[in-house]
N, C-alpha and C positions, 0 to 999 in steps of 0.2 A: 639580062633575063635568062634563066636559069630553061633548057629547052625540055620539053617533058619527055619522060623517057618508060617505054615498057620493058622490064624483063622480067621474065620467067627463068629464075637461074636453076630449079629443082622441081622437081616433082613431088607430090605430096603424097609419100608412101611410107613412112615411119612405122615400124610396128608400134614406136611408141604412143601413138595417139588413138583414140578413141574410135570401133568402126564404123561411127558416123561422119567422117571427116571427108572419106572416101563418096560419100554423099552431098558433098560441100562442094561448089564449084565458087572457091576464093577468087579467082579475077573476076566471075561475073560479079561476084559481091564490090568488087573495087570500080569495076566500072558502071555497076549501076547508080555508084555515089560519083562518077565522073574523076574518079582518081587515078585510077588504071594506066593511064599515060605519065604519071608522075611517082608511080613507086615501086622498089623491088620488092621481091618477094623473096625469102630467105629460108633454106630446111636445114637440117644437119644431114640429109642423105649423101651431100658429096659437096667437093669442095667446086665453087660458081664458074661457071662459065661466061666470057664476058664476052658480048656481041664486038665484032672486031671495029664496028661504023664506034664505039663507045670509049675506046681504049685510049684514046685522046683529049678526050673531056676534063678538064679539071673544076669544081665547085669549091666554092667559099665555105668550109664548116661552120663559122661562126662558133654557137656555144656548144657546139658538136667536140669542136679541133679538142677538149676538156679531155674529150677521151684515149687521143693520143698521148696527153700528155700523163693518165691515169694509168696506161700499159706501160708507159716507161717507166714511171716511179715505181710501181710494185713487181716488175723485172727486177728494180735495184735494190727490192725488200728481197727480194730472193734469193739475189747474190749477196746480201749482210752489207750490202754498203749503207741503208735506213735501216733505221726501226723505227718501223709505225709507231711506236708507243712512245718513243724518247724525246722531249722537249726541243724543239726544232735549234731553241737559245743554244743545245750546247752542241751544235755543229755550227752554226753560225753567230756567236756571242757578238760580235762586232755590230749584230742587228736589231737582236734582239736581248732584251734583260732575262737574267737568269733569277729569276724573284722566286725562293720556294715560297711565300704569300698570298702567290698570285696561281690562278688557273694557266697551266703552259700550251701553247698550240703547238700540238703534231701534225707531224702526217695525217694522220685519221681526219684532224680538224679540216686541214685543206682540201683533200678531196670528197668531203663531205658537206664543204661550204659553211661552218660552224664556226671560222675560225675568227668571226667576228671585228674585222677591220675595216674601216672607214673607207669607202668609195669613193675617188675623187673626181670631178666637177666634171664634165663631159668632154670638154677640150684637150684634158692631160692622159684619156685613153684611149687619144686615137693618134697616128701619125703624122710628123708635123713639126709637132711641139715639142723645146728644148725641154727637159725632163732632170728635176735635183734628183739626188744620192735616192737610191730606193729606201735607205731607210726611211727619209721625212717621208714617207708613202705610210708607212707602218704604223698606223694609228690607231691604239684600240677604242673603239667604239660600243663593242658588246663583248660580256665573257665569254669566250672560246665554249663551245658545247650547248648553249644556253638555248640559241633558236640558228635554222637554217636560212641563208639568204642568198643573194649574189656577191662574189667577194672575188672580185679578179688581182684586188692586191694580194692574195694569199696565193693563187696562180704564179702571178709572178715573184714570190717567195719561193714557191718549190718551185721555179726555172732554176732560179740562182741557187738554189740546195741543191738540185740533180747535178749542175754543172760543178759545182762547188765540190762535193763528195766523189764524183768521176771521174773530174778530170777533165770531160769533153764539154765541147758547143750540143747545144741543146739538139743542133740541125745530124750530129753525125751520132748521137746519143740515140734518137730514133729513128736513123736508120738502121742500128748495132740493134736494138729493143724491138722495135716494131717492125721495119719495114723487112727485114732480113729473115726473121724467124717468117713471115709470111710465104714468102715468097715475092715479095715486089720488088721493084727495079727501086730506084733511088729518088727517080723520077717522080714514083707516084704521090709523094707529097711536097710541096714546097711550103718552108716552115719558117719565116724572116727569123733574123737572130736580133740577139737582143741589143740594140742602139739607142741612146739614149742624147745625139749629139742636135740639133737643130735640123729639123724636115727628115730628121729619120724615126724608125719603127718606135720610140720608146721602150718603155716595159711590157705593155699588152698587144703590142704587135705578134708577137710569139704565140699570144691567146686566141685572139680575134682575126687575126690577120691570115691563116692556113688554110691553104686550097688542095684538094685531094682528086685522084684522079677515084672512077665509081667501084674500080677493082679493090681498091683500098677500103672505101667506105665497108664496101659488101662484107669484106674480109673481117671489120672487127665489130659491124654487126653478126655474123656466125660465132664469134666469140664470145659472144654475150648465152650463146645458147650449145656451146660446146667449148671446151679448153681442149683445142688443139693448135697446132699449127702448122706449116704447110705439109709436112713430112709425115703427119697424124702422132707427133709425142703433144704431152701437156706444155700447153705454151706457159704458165702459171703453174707454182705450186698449191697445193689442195686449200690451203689455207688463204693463200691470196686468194685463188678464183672464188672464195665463198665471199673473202671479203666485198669482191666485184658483183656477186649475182645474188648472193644468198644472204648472208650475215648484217643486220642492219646495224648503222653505227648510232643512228640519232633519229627519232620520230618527237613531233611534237605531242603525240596523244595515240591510243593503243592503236586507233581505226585512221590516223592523219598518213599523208606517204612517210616511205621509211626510208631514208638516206641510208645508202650502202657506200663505198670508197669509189665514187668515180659515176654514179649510176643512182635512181630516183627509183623508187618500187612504186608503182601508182596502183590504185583499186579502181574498180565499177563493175558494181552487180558479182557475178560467182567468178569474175575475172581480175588477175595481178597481173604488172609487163613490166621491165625496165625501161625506163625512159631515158634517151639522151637528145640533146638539142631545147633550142628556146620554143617553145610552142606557136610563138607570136611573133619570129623571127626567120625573113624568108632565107634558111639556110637547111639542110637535109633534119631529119627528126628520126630518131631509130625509135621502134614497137619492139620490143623481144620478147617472147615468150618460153624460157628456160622451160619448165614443165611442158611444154610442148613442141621444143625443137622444133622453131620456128621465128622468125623474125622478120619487120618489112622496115622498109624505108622510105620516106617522102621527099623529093626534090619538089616541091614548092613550085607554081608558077604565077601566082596570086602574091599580093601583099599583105600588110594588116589581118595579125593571126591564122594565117593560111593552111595551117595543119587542121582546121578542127574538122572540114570534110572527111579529109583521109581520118582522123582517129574515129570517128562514126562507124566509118565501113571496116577499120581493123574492129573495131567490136563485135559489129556484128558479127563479121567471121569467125572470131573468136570465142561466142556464145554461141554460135553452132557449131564448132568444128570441134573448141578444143577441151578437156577434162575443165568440171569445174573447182575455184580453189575451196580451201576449205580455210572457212575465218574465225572459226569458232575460237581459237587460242587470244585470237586477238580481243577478240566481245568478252571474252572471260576475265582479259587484263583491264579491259574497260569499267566491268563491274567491280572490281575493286578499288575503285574509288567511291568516295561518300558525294551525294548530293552537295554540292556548293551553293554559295547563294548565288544568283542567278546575275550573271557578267552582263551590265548596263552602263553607258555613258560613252564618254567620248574615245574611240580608236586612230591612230593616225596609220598609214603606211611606213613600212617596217623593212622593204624588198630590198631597198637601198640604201642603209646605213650614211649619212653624211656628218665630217667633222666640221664642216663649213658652216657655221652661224646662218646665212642669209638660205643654204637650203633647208637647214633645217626648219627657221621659223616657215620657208614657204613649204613646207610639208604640211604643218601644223593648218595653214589657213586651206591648202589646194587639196592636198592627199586626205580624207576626214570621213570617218564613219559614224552612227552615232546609233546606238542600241537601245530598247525600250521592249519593258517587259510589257506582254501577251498573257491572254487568259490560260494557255496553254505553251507559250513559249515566249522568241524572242520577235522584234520587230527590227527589222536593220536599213537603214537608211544613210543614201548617201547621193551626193550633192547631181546633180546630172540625172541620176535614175527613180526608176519607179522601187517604193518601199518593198522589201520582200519580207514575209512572214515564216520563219522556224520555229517546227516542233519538238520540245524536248524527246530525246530516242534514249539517253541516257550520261552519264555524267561528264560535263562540255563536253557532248555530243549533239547538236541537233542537225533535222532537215527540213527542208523546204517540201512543200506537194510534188516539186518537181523531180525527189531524190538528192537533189543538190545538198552536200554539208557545209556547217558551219561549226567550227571545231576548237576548242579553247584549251590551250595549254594548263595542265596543272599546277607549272609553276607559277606563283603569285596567284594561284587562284583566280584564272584568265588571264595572265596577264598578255597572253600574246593571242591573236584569234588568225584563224586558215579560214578563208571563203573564196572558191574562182580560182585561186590558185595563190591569190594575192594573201600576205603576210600583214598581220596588223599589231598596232601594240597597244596600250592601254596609257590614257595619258590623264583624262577625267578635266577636272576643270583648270589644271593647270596647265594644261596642253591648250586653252581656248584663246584666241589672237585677242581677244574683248580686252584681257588683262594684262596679257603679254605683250604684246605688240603696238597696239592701238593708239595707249596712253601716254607711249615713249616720248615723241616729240611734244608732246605739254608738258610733260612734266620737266625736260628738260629745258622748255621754256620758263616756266614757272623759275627752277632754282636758280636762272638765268639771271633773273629779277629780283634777285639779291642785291644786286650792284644797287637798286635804288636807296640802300642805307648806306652808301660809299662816305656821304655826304651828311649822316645823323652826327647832332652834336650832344646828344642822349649820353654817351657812353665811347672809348674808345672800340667796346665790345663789338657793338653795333659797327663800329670799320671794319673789324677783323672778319665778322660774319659775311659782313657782303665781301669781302676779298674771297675768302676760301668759297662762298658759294656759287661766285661766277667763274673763277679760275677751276675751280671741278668741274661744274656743269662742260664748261672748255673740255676737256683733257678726257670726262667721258665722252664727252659729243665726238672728238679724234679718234679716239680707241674706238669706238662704234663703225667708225665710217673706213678704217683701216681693215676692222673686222667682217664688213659688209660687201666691201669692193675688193681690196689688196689681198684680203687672207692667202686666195688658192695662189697668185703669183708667185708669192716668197716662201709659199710652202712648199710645191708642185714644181714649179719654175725657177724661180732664181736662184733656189738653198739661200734664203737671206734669213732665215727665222730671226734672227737676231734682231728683227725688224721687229716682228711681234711680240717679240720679246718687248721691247721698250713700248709698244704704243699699250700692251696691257699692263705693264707698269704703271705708265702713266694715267691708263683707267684705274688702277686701282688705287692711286694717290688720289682721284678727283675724286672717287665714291668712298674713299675715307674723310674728303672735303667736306663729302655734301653732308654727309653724315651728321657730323659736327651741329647741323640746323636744330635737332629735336635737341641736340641737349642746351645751345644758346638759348633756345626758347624755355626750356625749363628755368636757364639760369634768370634770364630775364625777368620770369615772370616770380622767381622767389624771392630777389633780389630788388623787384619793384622799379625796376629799370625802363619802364614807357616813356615815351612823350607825353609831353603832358598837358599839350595845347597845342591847337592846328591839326591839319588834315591825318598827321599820324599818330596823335592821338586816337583817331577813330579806325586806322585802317591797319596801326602797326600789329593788334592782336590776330585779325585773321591773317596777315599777310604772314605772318610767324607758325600760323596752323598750317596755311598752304605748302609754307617751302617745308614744315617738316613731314607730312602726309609727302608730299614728294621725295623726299630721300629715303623716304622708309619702302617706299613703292617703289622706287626704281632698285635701291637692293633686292627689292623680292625679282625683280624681273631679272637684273643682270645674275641672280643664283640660281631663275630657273634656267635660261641659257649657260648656265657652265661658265662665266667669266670672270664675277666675284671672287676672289681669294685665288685667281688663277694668273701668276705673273712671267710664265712663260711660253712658248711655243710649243707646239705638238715635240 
């Protein structure tokens, strides 16, 4: 339990700020929302004073530690060891394909979280677990650039590129980058290195795993609202530090937040701030407010999204103390777009990209939103909550009475929608478990039930058909259950791909099997090949409809899941 803490490191005297500010009493604002024991308070008038009872503390970052790792890489843009702009493939080829075909992820991508790789299972990102080659990690899932998400396998890509281009462990890389130019001891961070052996840190221990002492935290939240360092030179050159505070790399829409390299620009009301940390994650949350040489911190002492007190009361203060922004650039970019037609139907969760079959169908049925046009706008609904209503404000732009946005990317014309914070993507009726999911197990019952022509004396035809249609139905039934259960083991865990390799072989032999049913039945029935007395006589025509409506279905299902025509491993 994280113990709550008050400091006052500065005084609120900036010539740069507005002379209302001076009329602002910011901790009463923090303790009137009851936060006041849980955050600092940040200026750029001098560098922080750390109460001595505090010097010993260290806290868990969580999705905070992002930022350590974001000063060290554009330190190494500064010294020409990256270039943000250069295809990561050709510092490290052994990892990645060098495909000019293809979209390449940068620098830019990864710490802007664009970089679009697959997320693995919850077991393999935490420590513990034996851990394969990082490449089998490296799964693209979505084009680089395309939408913003959570992507800690691209984290632990630029660990191994920092190291890899430097020379050093990741641990003595930020104390040369970060901790050194500040002025900290060595001490004030402990950063696991990267182990990938049984009961040690894996890949994202480096991520998730850094604990900071509060001198530290404080220090590169002021950096967010000044490029200094301890000495008062530019910790950052001009271009990096924009890239960090000012220069957005990626937004889903003119008015949606704007991903900068390392840092979230959020809006509300006449107010923008950089955001770092998980919202909903009890580990520290930076507020900065660059335009106002200012910035606060939340050490958390609550669970289950525990920052949204403190972000209440950093607004409020923020709406009375500090200049307000000016968005008009942004509204202007928004108007140039044309009226769409109005984004309806099925949405799924988008936050966490999975290569894994079984999460992904369970997104499809758990994670689900479902949109419905209004006389004025949109109606959104989702499973657990009460319906909320948005009004068109302008092109996928709307709001809710509450102010609240609902925000649709241009690309694919909505294809991706922003509400709450939460990421969604457009799937429509192919994404619905009714057709996908549901119908799997009968119909692989059904082709199952081929075998009952084992024994037709009709035709040799009629053997051949029940052989291949039961020996498939097999061999998809396997590849299904290898796909369902084994996948993450031999992916994540044992490096056995080789595994999956063969069991979707083997599905793709059986759904070329089953296949084979619609055209027996055609041949059958040109050929005039029935029984022609007894019970199959009367049951051989539909039972020959059945098994081909089922092989034609289940192709459609195993091509909406990605497995058809697919005979190898990630």
């Amino acid at each position: 339990m994280y113990r709550a803490i008050l400091i006052l490191l500065m005084t609120f005297t900036l010539p740069h700020l507005s002379a209302r500010a001076a009329d602002v009493d910011i901790p009463a604002i923090l303790a009137a929302h009851k936060v006041s024991n849980e955050t600092i308070y940040v200026n750029a008038a001098q560098a922080p004073v750390m109460p001595e009872a505090l010097g010993t503390e260290m806290h868990r970052l969580g999705y905070a530690g992002r930022l350590t790792l974001t000063l060290t890489a554009l330190r190494l843009v500064d010294k020409g060891l990256i270039d943000p702009k250069r295809p990561i493939a050709k510092y490290l080829p052994d990892l990645l394909p060098d495909d000019p075909f293809t979209v390449a992820v940068t620098l830019r991508h990864i710490l802007s979280d664009t970089s679009g790789f697959a997320v693995p299972p919850g077991p393999y990102l935490h420590a513990g677990v034996k851990s394969a080659p990082l490449k089998n990690f490296l799964i693209p899932e979505r084009t680089p650039g395309q939408a913003a998400s959570d992507d800690p396998v691209a984290w632990a890509l630029l660990v191994h590129l920092m190291e890899t281009v430097s020379g050093k462990k990741i641990g003595a890389l930020v104390q040369d980058e970060v901790l050194a130019p500040l002025g900290l001891p060595a001490d004030a961070l402990k950063i696991p290195a990267v182990d990938t052996g049984a009961g040690a840190t894996g890949y994202f221990g480096t991520i998730y795993g850094q604990y900071a002492r509060v001198g530290l935290i404080a220090r590169m939240a002021r950096l967010l609202i000044v490029n200094e360092d301890h000495a008062g030179a530019p910790y950052l050159k001009a271009a990096s530090y924009r890239a960090l505070t000012a220069q957005p790399f990626f937004r889903l829409h003119p008015l949606a937040p704007e991903h900068m390299l390392g840092t979230v620009k959020l809006y509300a009301g006449k107010q923008a701030w950089l955001a770092v940390g998980g919202t909903c994650v009890k580990a520290p949350y930076i507020m900065a407010f660059p335009s106002a040489h200012a910035a606060f911190v939340h050490f958390p002492s609550a669970d289950a999204c525990p920052h949204a007190a403190f972000q209440k009361a950093v607004l409020e203060a923020a709406q009375k103390s500090f200049p307000p922004v000016d968005s008009s650039d942004r509204e202007a970019a928004m108007a140039k777009y044309r009226h769409p037609a109005t984004p309806t139907g099925r949405y799924v969760g988008a936050d966490r990209i999975s290569a894994w079959t079984r999460d992904r169908i369970g997104t499809l049925a758990a994670d689900v939103a479902y949109l419905g046009k209004t006389e004025d706008g949109l109606a959104l609904a989702r499973p657990g909550r009460t319906t909320e209503a948005f009004k068109t404000v302008g092109p996928y732009y709307y709001q809710s009475e509450t102010g609240a946005p609902l925000i649709f990317s241009p690309y694919k014309q909505g294809g991706y929608m922003l509400t709450g914070g939460r990421l969604y993507r457009h799937v429509g009726k192919l994404g619905d478990p009714r057709y996908l999911v549901t119908p799997l197990p009968w119909l692989l019952i059904t082709l199952a039930t081929s075998i009952l022509h084992l024994f037709n004396r009709t035709d040799r035809a009629w053997r051949f058909m029940a052989a291949l249609g039961f020996i498939g139905s097999g061999l998809i039934a396997y590849g299904l259950y290898g796909e369902w259960t084994l996948w993450p083991q031999y992916v994540y865990g044992s490096d056995a791909v080789w595994r999956v390799t063969l069991w979707r072989t083997g599905l793709n032999i059986g759904l070329m099997f089953v296949m084979t049913m619609p055209l027996y039945a055609a041949s059958f029935r040109r050929r005039g090949l029935f029984p022609e007395r007894g019970l199959g006589a009367i049951l051989a025509g539909p039972h020959l409809l059945a098994l081909s409506v089922s092989a034609i279905w289940l192709l459609f299902i195993l091509t909406a899941w990605g497995l058809a025509g697919t005979f190898t491993g990630p």
